[in-house]
C-alpha positions as CSV (number, residue, x, y, z in Angstrom):
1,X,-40.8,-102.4,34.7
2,X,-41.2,-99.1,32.7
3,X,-42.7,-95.8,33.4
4,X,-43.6,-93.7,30.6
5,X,-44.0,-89.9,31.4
6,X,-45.2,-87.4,29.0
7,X,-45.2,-83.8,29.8
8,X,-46.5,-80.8,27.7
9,X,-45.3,-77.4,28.4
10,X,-43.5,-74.7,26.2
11,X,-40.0,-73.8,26.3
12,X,-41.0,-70.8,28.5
13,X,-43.0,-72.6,31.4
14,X,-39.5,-75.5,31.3
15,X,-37.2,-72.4,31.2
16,X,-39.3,-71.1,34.5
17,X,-38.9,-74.1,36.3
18,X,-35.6,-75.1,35.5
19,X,-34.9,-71.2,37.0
20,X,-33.2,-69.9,34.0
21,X,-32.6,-66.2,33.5
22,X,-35.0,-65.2,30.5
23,X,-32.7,-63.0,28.0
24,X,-34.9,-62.7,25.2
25,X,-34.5,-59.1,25.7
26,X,-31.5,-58.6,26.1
27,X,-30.5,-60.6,23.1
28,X,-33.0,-58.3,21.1
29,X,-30.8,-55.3,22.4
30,X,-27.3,-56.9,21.3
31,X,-29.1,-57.6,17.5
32,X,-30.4,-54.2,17.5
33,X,-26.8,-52.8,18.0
34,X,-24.9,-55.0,15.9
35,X,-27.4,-54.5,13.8
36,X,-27.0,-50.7,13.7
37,X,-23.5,-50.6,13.5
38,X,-23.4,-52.7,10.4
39,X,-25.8,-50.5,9.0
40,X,-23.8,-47.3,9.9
41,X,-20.8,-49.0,8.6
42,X,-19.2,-48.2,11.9
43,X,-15.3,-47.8,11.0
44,X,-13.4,-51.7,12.5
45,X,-16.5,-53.3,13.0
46,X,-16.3,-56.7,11.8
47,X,-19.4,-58.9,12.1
48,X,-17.6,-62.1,11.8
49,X,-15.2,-61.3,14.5
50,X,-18.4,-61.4,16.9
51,X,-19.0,-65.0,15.7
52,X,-15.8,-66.5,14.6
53,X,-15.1,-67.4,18.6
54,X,-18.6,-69.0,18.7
55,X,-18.4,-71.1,15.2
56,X,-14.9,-72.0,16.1
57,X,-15.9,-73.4,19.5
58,X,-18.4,-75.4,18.2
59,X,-16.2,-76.5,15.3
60,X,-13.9,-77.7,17.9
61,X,-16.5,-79.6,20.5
62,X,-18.2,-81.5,17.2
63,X,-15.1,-82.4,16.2
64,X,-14.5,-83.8,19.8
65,X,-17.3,-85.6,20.0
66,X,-17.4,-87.2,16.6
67,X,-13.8,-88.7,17.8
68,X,-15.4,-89.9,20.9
69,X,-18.2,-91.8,19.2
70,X,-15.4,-92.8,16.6
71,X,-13.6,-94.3,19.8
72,X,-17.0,-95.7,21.1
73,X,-17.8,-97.9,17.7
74,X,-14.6,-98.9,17.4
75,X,-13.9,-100.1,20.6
76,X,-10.7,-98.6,21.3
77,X,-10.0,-96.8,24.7
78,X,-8.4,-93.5,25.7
């Protein structure tokens, strides 16, 4: 037997149950500032150095998962 369930609510109401922090503005404040220094041409402020860490992580974890599924359809273990 199958249950079907469908639920409409907005990313706001699931982040309020699921009792997540809401950082909307504190994300505003960190783009305003990064946002300001590249603006001021602040002296050793480098933009991608704030992202590379981020871009390279999820480089690495896609890559990591495209191996697993590789592993999965090929049938090979560990």
């Amino acid at each position: 037997m199958n249950i079907t369930v469908n639920v409409e609510m907005t990313p706001e109401d699931l982040r309020r149950i699921m009792g997540l922090p809401d950082v909307q503005e504190f994300n505003r404040e960190v783009m305003a500032q990064m946002l300001k220094k590249m603006q001021e041409g602040v002296e050793g402020y480098d933009p991608m150095a704030f992202f590379k860490p981020g871009v390279m992580g999820n480089a690495d974890m896609f890559k990591q998962w495209a191996d697993m599924f590789g592993k999965f359809s090929s049938g090979t273990k560990s």
